[in-house]
C-alpha positions in Angstrom: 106.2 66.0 98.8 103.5 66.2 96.3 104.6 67.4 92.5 102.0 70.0 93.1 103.8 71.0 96.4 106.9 70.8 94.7 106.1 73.2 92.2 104.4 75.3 95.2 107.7 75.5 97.2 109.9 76.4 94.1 107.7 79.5 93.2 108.0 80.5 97.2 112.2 80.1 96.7 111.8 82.5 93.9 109.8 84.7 95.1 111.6 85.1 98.1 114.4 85.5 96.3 113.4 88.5 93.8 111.1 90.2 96.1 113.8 92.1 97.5 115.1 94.1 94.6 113.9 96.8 92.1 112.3 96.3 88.8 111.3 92.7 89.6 107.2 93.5 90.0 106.4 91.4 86.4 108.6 88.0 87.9 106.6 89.0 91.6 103.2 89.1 89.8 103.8 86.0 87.9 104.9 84.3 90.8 101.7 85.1 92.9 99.4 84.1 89.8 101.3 81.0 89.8 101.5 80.5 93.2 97.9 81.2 93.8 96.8 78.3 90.7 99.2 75.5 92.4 97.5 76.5 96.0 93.8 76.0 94.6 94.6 72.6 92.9 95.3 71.1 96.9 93.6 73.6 98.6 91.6 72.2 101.6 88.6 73.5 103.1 89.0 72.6 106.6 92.5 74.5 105.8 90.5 77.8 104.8 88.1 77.6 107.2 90.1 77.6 109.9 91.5 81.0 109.3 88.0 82.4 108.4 88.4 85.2 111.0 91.5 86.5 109.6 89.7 86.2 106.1 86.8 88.3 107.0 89.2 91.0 108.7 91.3 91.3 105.1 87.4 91.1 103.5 86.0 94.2 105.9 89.4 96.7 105.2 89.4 95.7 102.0 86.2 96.6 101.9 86.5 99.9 103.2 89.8 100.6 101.1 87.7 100.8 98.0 84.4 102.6 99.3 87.2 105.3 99.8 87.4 105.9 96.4 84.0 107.6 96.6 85.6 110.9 98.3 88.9 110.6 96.6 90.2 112.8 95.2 91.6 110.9 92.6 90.2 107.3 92.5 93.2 105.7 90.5 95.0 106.6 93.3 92.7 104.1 95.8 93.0 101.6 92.4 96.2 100.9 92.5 97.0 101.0 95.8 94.4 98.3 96.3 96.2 96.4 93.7 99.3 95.7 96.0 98.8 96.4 99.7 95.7 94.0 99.5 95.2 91.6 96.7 99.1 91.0 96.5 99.4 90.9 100.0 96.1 88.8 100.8 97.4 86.2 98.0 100.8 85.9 99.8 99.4 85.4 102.5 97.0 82.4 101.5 100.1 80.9 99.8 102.6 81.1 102.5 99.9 79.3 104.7 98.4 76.7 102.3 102.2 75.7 101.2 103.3 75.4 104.7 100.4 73.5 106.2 101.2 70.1 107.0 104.5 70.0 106.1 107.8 68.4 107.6 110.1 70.5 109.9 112.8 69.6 107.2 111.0 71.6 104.4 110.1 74.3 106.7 113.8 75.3 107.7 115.1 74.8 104.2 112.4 77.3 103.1 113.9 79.7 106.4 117.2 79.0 105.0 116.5 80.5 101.8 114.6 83.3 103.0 117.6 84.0 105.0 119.8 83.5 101.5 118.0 85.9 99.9 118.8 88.7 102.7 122.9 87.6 102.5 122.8 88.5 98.7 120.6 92.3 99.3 123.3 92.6 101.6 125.8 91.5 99.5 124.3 93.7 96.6 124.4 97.2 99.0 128.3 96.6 99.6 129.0 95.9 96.1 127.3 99.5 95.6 128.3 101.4 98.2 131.8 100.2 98.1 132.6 100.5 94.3 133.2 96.9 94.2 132.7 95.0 90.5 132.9 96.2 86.6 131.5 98.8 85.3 129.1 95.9 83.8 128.6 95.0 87.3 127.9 98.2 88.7 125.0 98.9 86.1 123.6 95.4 87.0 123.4 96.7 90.6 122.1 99.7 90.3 119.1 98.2 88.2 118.2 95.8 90.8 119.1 97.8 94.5 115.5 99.4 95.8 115.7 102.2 97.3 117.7 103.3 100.5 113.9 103.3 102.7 113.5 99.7 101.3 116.5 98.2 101.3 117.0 99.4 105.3 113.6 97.5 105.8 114.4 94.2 104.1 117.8 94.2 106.2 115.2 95.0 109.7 113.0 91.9 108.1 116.2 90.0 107.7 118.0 90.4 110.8 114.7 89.6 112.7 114.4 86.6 110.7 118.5 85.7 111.4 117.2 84.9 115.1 116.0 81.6 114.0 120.4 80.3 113.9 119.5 81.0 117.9 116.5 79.2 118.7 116.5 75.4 120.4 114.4 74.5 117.6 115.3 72.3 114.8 118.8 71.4 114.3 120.3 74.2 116.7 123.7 73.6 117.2 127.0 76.0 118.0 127.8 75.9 114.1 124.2 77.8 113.5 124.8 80.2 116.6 128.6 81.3 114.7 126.8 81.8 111.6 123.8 83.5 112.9 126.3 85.7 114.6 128.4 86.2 111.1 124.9 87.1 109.4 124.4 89.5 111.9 127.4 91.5 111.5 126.9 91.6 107.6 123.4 92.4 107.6 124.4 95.2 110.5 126.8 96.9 108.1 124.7 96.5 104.8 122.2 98.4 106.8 125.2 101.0 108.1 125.8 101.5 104.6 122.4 102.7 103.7 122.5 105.4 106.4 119.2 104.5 107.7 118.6 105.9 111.1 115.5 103.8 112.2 116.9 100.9 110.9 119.4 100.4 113.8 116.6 102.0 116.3 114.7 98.5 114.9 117.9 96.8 115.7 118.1 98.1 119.1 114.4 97.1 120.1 114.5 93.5 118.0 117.5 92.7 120.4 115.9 93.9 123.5 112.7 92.2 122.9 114.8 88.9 122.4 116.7 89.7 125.2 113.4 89.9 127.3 111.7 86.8 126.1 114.6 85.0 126.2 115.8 86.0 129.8 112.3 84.7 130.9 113.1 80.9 130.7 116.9 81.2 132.2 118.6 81.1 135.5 119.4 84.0 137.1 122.9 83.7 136.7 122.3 83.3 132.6 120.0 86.4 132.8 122.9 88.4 134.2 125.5 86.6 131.5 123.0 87.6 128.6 122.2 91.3 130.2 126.4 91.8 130.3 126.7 90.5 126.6 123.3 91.7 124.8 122.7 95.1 126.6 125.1 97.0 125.9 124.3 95.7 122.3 121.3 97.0 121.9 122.5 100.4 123.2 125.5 100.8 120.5 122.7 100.3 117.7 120.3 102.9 119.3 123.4 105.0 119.4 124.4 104.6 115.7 121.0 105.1 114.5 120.7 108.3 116.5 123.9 109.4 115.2 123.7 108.6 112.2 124.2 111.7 109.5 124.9 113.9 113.1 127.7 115.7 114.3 130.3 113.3 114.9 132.4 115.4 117.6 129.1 115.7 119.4 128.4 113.8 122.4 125.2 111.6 123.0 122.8 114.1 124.3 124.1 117.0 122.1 123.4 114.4 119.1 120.3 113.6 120.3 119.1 117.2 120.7 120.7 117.6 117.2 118.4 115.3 115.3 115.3 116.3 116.9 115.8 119.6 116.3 116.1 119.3 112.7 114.5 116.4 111.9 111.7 117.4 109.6 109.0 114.6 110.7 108.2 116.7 113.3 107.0 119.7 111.0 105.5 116.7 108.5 103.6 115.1 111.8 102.2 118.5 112.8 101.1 119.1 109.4 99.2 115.9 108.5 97.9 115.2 112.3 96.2 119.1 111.4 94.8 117.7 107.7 93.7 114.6 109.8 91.7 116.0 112.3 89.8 117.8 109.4 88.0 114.5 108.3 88.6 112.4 110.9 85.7 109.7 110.4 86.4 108.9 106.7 89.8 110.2 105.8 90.7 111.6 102.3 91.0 108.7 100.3 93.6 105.6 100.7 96.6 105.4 98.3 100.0 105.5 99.1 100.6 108.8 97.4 96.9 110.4 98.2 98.8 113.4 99.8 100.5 114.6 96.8 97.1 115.3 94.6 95.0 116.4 97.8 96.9 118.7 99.2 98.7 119.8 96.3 98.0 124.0 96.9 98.3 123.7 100.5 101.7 122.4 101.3 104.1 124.8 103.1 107.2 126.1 101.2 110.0 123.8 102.2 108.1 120.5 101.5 109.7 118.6 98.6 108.3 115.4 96.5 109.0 112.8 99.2 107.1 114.7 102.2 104.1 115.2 99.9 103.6 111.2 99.0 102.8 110.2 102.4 102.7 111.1 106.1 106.4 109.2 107.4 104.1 107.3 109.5 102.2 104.1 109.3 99.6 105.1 111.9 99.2 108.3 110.8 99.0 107.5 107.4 96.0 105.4 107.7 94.1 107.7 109.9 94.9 110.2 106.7 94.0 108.2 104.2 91.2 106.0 105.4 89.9 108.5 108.6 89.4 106.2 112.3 87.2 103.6 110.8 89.8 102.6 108.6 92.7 102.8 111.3 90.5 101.0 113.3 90.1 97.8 110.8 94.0 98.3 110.0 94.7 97.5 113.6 92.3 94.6 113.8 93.6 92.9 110.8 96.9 93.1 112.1 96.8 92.5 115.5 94.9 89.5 114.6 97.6 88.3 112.6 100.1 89.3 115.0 98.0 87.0 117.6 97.5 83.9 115.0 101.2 83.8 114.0 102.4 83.8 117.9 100.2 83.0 120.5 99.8 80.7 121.7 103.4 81.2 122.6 105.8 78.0 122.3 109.4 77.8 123.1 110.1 75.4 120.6 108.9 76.6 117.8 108.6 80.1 115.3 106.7 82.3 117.7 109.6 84.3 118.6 111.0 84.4 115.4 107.0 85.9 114.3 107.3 88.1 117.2 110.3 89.5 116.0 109.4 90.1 112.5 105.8 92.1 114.1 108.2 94.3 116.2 110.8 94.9 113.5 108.4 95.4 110.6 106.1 98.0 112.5 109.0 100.0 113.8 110.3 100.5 110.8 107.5 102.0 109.6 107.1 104.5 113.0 109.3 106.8 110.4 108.0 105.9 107.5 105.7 104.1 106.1 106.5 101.1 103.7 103.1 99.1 103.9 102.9 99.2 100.3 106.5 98.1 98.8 108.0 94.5 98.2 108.9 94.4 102.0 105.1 93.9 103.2 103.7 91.2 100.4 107.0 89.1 102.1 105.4 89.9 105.5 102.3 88.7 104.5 103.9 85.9 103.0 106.0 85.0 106.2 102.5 85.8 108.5 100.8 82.6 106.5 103.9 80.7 107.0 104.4 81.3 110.7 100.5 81.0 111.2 100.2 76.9 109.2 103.4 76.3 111.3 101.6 77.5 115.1 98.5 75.3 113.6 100.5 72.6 113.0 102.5 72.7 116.4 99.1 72.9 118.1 97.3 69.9 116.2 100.5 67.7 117.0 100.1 68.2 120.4 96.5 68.0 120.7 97.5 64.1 119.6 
């Protein structure tokens, strides 16, 4: 390891490491900066050229981010959204792949590792809270630091999917990683129980199945049935607690169910923006996470409060909003094509289902919500690079 990659990999350990937790954004933006200066002194053109496609796609909605200031609004708005959904992002990005390309298996699962660290002590942090448990000194420590309940309940989703890797038949796989994998589960599991986050154990539910799936694909028949009996019901009990969560207890299944669709208020927030949508479908009104509040601001019904009025509770729908069907349409194409660089093609032996994971858990998180603005999605784009040099690495050292 270079002293330049040296320096490279201790700024990506601390930014891993602080990303998760409030009133860090000066340490995050020094960190980028930094990170960013180290990358250009051994960046490599054949390196950058090779994801020129995936540049373009973050050049074009880029693009198209700011031309919506035009018919903001309030362009400010479009400003600083710009600022960290897209440079922040696009420079974590470059500098989870340029650190990570070409480098040893070794570095690569000490740098999981540490992600993985990072995710035991948020965890950590949201018992300590929740719980009572510390010093008055301590308690005032935690509150400073412990986002919000939205995205803390989407770090644990990008944590847990990340925790998968203890499971692979990668590098150094062995029973001792399966037991703490399994331990790391279970702590992550109640850290998110703790935040009462519905559509966090929804994720759960469908990171487990789609592991389940991909998994079963390569075993005997008699292992699929062993894994089906173990992991299936699994899955179930975290659909179940996320559906039940803040429900009537004494209610069965279906009457919970019923219970939380009925008085959900996404559905009345969905109707109302999908209605405000269709009204300038082409263009949108403007992008900005809270373009909402100051557009609408004499046309929102009675019982919406501060939090409905920021954003549309869904990803999707929140781009079509704020950026009309052109803009979707580019959202979708920059990340599917990530989604497609980071896992196909797909390997057994290597991160693509851990990648996989992080797509499904990360996106269905925000089905509810939408957090493709916070902390949580500059360490997306930060593990996209890294998962993308390590499937360009796998597929040069077979091409050998």
């Amino acid at each position: 390891m270079t002293k330049f990659n040296g320096f490279l990999f201790f700024i990506n350990v601390v930014l891993m490491l602080i990303l998760p937790y409030a009133n860090t954004n000066g340490i995050m933006v020094v960190g980028l900066g930094l990170g960013l200066g180290f990358t250009l002194c051994i960046l490599n053109k054949d390196e950058i050229f090779s994801i020129k496609i995936m540049m373009g796609l973050w050049a074009l909605y880029s693009l198209w981010y700011l031309l919506s200031s035009i018919w903001s609004i309030n362009p400010e708005i479009v400003y600083r959204g710009f600022r960290k959904e897209n440079i922040y992002s696009f420079v974590a990005m470059i500098l989870g792949y340029i650190s990570f390309s070409h480098c040893s298996e070794r570095i690569r699962d000490k740098f999981t590792l540490t992600v993985l660290f990072s995710g035991l002590m948020l965890a950590l942090l949201q018992w300590a809270d929740s719980l009572s448990i510390g010093s008055d000194s301590i308690e005032v420590i935690v509150e400073r630091l412990l986002p919000g309940v939205g995205d803390a309940s989407t770090f644990f989703v990008m944590f847990f999917s990340l925790s998968f890797y203890f499971f692979i038949s990668g590098y150094k796989c062995n029973k001792y990683r399966v037991i703490i994998g399994i331990l790391y589960q279970a702590i992550v599991f109640y850290a998110a129980y703790l935040t009462e986050n519905r559509m966090a154990f929804v994720s759960f539910a469908l990171i487990y199945t789609f592991f389940i799936i991909i998994v079963a694909l390569r075993l005997t028949l008699v292992k699929r049935l062993c894994l089906f009996t173990v992991l299936v019901p699994v899955a179930c009990s975290l659909f179940f607690m996320g559906i039940s969560l803040k429900a009537n207890q004494h209610q069965n299944f279906i009457q919970q169910l019923e219970t939380v669709s009925q008085n959900d208020e996404r559905i009345f927030i969905w109707n109302y923006y999908l209605d405000k949508a269709s009204d300038s479908p082409i263009l949108g009104y403007g992008a900005g996470y809270s373009m909402p509040r100051d557009t609408f601001k004499d046309d929102f019904p009675n019982g919406f409060y501060n939090l409905i009025k920021i954003h549309a509770h869904n990803v999707f729908l929140n781009k079509q909003l704020q950026m009309g069907v052109v803009g979707l349409a580019l959202f979708l194409f920059l990340y599917g094509y990530a989604f497609k660089s980071a896992v196909f093609p797909y390997r057994r032996d290597d991160l693509s289902l851990i990648a996989l994971l992080v797509f499904v858990g990360y996106f269905s998180k925000s089905l509810t919500d939408d957090f493709f603005i916070r902390n949580s999605l500059i360490m997306f784009w930060f593990l996209v690079g890294f998962f993308i040099a390590s499937k360009r690495d796998k597929i040069e050292s077979e091409s050998h």
